[in-house]
C-alpha positions in Angstrom: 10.3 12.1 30.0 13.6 11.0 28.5 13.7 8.7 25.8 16.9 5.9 26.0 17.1 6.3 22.0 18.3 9.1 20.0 16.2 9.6 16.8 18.2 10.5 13.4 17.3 12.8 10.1 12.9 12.6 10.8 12.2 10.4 13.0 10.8 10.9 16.5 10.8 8.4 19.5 7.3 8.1 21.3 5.6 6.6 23.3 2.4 4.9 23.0 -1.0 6.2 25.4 -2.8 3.4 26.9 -6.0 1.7 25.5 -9.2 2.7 27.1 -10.2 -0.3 29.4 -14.0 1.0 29.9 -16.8 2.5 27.2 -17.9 6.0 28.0 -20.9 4.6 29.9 -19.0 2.0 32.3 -18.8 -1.2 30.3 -15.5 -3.1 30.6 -13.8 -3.9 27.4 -12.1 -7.2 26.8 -8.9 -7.6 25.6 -9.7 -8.4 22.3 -12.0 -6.0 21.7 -10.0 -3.0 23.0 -8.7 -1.0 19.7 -5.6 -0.1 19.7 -4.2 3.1 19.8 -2.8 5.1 17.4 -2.0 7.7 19.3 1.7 8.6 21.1 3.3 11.1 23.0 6.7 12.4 21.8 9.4 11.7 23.6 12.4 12.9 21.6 12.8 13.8 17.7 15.3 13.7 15.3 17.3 16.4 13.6 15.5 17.1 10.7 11.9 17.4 12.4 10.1 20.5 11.5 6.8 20.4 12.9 6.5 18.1 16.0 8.3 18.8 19.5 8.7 17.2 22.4 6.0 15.8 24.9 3.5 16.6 21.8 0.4 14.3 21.2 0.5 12.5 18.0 -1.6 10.7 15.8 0.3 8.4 13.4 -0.6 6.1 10.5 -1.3 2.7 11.6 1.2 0.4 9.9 4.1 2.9 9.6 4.9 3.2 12.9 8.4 0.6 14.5 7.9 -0.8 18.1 11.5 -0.8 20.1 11.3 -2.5 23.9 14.3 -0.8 25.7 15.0 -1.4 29.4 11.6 -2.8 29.7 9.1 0.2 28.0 7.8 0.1 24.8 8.7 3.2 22.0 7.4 3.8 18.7 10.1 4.9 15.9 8.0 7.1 13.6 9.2 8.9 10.4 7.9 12.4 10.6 5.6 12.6 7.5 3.8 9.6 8.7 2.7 12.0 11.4 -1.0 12.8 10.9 -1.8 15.2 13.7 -0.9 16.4 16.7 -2.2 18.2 20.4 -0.2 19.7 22.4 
């Protein structure tokens, strides 16, 4: 998964995961009442990013994180400490 953008100093590029669609037991959501994720997979990081590497899962902070639309796909510009987890 290449990422169009080239993060600098602690930032990382990545790319949001979908919003569930359906409840665990088969309901379908409507729009408005699907949350919205705060989650992301890495897609490229900066050079100053100690702890998170490519195709990583992350959990960011809400409000911290700066949507980009390039060529049609949506990325995430995150600085790394508002990074609160990751799975890899």
């Amino acid at each position: 998964m290449a990422s169009p953008l080239q993060p600098l100093a602690d930032y990382v590029v990545a790319q949001t995961e979908e919003a569930q669609t359906r409840t665990a037991s088969g309901i379908y959501l409507a729009q408005a009442a699907q949350e919205k994720p705060k989650t992301a997979v890495v897609v490229a990081v900066g050079s100053d990013v100690k702890h998170v590497k490519v195709s990583d899962r992350i959990v960011y902070k809400e409000y911290s994180a700066t949507t980009v639309k390039v060529e049609a796909k949506d990325y995430l510009l995150v600085k790394e400490e508002d990074i609160l987890a990751t799975a890899n």
